[in-house]
C-alpha positions in Angstrom: 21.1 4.1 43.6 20.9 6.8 41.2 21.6 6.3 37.1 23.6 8.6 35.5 23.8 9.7 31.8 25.5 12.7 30.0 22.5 13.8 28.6 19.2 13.4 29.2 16.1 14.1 26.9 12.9 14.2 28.5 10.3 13.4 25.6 10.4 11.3 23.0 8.1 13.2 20.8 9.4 14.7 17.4 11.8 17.4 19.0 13.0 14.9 21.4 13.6 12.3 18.7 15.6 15.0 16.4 17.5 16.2 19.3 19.0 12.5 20.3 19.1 11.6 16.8 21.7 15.1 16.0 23.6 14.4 18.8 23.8 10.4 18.0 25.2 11.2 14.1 27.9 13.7 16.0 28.9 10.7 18.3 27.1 11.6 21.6 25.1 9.7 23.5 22.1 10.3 25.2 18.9 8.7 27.3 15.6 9.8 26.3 12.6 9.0 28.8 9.1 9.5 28.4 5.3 8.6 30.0 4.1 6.6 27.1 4.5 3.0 27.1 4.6 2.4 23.4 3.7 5.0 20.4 0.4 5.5 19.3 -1.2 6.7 16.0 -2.2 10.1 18.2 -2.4 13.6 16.5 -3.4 15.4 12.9 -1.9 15.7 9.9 1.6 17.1 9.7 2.7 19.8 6.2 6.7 18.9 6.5 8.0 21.8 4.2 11.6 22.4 2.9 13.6 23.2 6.1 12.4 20.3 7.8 12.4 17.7 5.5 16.1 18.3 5.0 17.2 17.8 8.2 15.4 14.7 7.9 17.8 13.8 5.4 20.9 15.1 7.1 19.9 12.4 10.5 18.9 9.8 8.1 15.3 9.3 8.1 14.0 11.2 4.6 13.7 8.1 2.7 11.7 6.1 5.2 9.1 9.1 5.4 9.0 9.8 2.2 7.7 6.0 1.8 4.7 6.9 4.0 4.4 10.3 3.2 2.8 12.6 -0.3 4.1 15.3 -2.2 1.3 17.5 -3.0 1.4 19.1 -6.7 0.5 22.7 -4.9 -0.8 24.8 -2.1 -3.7 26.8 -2.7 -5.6 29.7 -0.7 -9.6 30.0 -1.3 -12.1 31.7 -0.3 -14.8 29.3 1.7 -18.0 31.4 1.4 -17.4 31.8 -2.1 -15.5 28.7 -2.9 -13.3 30.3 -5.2 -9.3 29.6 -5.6 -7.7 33.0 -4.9 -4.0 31.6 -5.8 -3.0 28.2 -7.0 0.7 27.6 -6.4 1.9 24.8 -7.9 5.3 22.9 -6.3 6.8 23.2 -9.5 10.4 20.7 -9.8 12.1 24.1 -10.2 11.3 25.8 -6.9 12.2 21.6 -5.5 15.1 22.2 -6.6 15.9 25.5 -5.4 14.4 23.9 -1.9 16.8 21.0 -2.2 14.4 19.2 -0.3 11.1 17.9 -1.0 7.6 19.0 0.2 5.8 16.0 2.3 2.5 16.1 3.9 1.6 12.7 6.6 0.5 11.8 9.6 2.0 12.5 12.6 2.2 9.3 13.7 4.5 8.9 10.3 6.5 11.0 11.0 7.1 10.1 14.3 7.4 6.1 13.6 10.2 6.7 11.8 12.2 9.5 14.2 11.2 6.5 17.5 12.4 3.6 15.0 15.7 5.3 14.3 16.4 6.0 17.8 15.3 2.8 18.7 18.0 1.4 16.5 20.7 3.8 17.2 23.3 2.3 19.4 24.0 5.4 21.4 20.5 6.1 22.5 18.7 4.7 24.9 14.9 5.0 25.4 13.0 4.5 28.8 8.9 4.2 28.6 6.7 4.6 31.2 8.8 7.0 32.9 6.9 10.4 33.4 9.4 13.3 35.0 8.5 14.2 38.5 10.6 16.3 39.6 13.8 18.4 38.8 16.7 19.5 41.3 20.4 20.6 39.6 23.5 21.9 41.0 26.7 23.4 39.4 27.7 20.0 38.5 24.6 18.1 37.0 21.1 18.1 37.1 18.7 15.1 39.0 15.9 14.3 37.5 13.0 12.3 39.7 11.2 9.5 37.6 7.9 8.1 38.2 7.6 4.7 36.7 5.5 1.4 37.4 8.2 0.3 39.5 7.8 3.1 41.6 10.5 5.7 41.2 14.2 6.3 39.9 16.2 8.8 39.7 18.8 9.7 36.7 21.8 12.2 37.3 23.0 14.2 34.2 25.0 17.0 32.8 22.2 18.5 30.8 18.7 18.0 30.4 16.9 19.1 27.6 12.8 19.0 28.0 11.0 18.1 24.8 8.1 17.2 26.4 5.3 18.8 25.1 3.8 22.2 25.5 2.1 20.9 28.6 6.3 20.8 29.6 7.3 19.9 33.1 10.7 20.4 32.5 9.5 23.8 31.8 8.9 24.3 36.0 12.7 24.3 36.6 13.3 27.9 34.4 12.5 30.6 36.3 10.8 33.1 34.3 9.7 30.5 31.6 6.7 31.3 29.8 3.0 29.0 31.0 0.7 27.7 27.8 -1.8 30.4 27.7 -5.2 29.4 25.9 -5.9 31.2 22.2 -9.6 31.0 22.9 -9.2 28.5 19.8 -9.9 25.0 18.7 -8.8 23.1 16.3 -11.0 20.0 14.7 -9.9 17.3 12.7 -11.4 14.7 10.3 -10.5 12.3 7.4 -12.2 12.1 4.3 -12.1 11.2 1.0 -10.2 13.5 -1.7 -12.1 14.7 -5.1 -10.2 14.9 -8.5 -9.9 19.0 -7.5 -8.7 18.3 -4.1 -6.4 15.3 -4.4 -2.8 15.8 -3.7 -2.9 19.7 -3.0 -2.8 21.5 0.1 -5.8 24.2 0.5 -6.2 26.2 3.3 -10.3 27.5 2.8 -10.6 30.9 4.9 -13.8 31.9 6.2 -14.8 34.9 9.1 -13.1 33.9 12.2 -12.4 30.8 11.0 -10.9 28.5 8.9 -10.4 24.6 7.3 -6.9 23.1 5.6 -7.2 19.8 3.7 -3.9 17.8 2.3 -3.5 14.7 1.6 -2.0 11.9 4.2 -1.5 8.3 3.7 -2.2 8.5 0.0 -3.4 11.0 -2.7 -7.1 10.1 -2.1 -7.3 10.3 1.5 -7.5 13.7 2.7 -6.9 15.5 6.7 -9.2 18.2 7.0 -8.6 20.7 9.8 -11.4 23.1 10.6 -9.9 26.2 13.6 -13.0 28.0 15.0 -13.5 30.1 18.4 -13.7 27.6 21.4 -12.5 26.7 24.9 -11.3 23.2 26.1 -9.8 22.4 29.6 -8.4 18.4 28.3 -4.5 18.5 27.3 -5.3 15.9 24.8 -6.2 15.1 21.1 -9.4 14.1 21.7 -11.9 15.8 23.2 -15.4 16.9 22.8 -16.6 20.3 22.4 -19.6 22.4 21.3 -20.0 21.8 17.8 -22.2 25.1 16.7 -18.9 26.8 15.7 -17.9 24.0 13.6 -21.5 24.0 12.3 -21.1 27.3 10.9 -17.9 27.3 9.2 -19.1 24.2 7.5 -22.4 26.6 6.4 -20.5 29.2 5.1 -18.1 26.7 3.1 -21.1 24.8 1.3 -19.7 25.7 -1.9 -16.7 24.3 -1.1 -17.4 21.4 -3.7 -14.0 20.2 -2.6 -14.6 19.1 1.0 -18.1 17.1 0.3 -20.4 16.0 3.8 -18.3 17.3 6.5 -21.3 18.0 8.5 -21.2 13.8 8.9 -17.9 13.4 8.9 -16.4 12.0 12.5 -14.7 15.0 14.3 -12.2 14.9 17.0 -10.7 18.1 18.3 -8.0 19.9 20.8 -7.3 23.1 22.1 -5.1 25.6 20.7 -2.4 27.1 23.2 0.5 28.6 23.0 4.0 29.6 24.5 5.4 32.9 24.5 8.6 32.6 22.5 10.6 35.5 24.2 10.6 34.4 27.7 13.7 32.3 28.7 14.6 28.9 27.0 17.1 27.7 29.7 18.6 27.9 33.0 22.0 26.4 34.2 22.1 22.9 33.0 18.4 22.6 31.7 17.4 23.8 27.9 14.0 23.7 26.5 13.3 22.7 22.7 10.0 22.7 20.4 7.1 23.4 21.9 7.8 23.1 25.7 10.4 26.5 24.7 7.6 28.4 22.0 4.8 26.3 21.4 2.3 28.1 18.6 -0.6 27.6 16.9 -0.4 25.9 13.3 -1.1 28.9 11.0 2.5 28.3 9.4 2.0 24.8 9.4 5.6 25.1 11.4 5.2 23.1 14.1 6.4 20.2 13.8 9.4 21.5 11.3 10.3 24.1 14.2 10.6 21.0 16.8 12.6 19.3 14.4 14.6 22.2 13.5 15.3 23.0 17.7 16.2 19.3 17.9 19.2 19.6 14.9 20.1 22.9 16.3 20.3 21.5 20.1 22.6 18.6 19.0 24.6 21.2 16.7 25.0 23.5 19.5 25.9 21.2 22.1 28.4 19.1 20.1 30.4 22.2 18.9 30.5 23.2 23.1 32.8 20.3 23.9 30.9 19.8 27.1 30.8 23.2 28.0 27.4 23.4 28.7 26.9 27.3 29.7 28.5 28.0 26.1 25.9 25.3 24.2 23.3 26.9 25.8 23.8 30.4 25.0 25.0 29.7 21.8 21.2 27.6 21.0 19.6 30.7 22.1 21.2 32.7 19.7 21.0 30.2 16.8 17.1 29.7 17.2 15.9 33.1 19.4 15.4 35.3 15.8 14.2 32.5 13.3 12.0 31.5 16.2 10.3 34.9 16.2 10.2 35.4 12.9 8.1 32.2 12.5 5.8 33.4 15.6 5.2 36.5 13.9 4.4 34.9 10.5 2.1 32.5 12.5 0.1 35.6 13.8 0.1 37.1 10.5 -1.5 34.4 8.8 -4.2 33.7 11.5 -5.1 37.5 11.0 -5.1 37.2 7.5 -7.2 33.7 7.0 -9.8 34.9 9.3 -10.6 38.5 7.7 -14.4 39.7 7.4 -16.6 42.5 5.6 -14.1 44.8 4.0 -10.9 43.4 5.0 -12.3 40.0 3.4 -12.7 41.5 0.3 -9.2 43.4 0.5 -7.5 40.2 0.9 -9.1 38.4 -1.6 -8.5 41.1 -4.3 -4.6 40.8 -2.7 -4.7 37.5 -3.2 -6.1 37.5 -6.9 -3.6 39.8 -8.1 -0.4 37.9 -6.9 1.6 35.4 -8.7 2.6 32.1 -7.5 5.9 33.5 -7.9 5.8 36.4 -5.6 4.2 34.7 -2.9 6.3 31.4 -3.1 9.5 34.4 -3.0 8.3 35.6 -0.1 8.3 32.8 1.6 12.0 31.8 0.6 13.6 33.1 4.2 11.2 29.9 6.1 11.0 27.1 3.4 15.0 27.7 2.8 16.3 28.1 6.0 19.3 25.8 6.8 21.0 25.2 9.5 25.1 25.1 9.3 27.3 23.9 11.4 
């Protein structure tokens, strides 16, 4: 016997969450399955800026974040090898309130606790753990998705299935012509550690050759996540692996007068492998649409992720709400809401990993750049991400 649902949601990871949550507070229901059991506290650090934080608000979750979140007081750029500030931008109440939404930095599993909790409350969402997606057939009429669970296997029958699940996606199998995760030849490295009075409650991304560290606050002002990205291959799909730490080694070298980040060289270091999903090639096929980083998954230069998967999620519940079950339509018409601002955001994302991780002259360039800029201009620049909303 096969269960049937009108939408299902493979993934109940932050783009998962969002997209049953946007669909819930437009009255539709939906099933969301996934291959954990039970959340865990796994992942880094999340920067929630502006256009995220606001759709929080709009499904209903901003206040609970904000209670296990921080608002930094400004995000700075340095220079690691020289340990110099280059431009100190402070989050004035001002630019908040041009935002009209805050600035947050947590952790993930923040973030997430209170997307799974609100789900787990809403009436018109249902959540099955333990169920991993095995396989995927779909007709004109509906789409059948195979479940592997404990008790063997199920299957569910929908009208639309949208995979969240990760950029590792096996939804992602049933698009022809999707994009595959293709390795960035990077790593990224993560440990916590306490702040200093110049380092509490600011975001500062240090960049060094071919490499480069971020440190915010999560949890509270005096706990800071330091992320360290250096040159590296891992095969794992998970958060924490081992890897080679001679990379790491020397980034930390060249940042010794970083007075901000104190003995990272003893700090406890877990790490994962940067990949990433081409954001051009096709998002859906028939009944089946892709969201977050199964659709365009990219490395965290932006510090977009996670505010991309939430923003898919709200437009994906927009998109298919305003179809009136016209499926084809909701779609097409997600494609063209998220293809350009999608792209945008990619090409921001390689700017700034070119940019952090100059050398020799271009180094110098940038820093000079960098000097001569006011928090202003830069914080201007940045108005078409930070202020993007969504309409209906």
């Amino acid at each position: 016997m096969k269960d049937k649902t009108h939408i299902l949601v493979a993934g109940a990871g932050i783009a998962g969450l969002t997209t049953a949550l946007a669909l819930a507070r437009r009255g539709i229901g939906s099933t969301i399955v996934e291959a954990f059991s039970a959340p865990s506290e796994v992942g880094a650090g999340l920067q929630i800026a502006p256009n995220a934080t606001r759709i929080l608000r709009e499904i209903g979750v901003l206040d609970a974040l904000a209670e296990r979140a921080v608002a930094p007081t400004s995000i700075r750029l340095g220079d690691a090898p020289s340990g110099r500030i280059l431009l100190d931008m402070a989050i004035t109440p001002k630019w908040l309130d041009r935002m009209g939404a805050p600035y947050l930095t947590a952790h993930r599993a923040s973030l997430h606790g209170v997307l799974y909790t609100a789900a787990v409350a809403d009436p018109l969402i249902n959540i099955l753990t333990g169920h991993k997606v095995a396989d995927i057939r779909q007709d004109a009429d509906r789409v059948t998705t195979r479940l592997a669970c404990d008790a063997g296997e199920r299957e569910i029958v929908s009208d639309l299935l949208v995979g969240a699940d990760g950029i590792w996606s096996k939804v992602r199998e049933a698009i022809p012509g999707a994009a595959r995760p293709r390795s960035t030849g990077r790593i990224a490295w993560r440990a916590i550690g306490p702040a200093s009075a110049a380092s509490a409650n600011k975001v500062t991304a240090w960049m060094a050759p071919e490499s480069h560290l971020v440190t915010y606050p999560v949890r509270n002002s005096e706990t800071l996540n330091i992320v360290a990205v250096t040159h590296g291959k891992l095969d794992a799909h998970n958060w924490a692996n081992e890897a080679d730490g001679e990379k790491l080694a020397r980034l930390l070298a060249s940042a010794r007068s970083v007075t901000d980040l104190g003995a990272l060289d003893k700090a406890s270091w877990t790490t994962w492998p940067l990949s990433a999903v081409a954001p051009s090639a096709p998002w859906h096929h028939g009944r089946i649409l892709l969201v977050g980083d199964a659709a365009h998954g990219m490395e965290p230069f932006a510090a977009q992720g996670a505010a991309m998967a939430i923003e898919d999620g709200y437009a994906a519940g927009l998109a298919i709400s305003a179809s009136r079950g016209n499926h084809s339509k909701a779609l097409n018409d997600y494609r063209a809401l998220r293809l350009d601002r999608v792209l945008r955001v990619a090409r921001r994302t390689a700017f700034n990993r070119w940019t952090y991780h100059q050398s020799g002259a271009g180094r110098i360039a940038r820093n000079m750049f960098f000097q001569m800029r006011s928090p202003e201009a830069f914080f201007g620049d940045l108005d078409w991400l930070y202020g993007y909303r969504i309409t209906e």
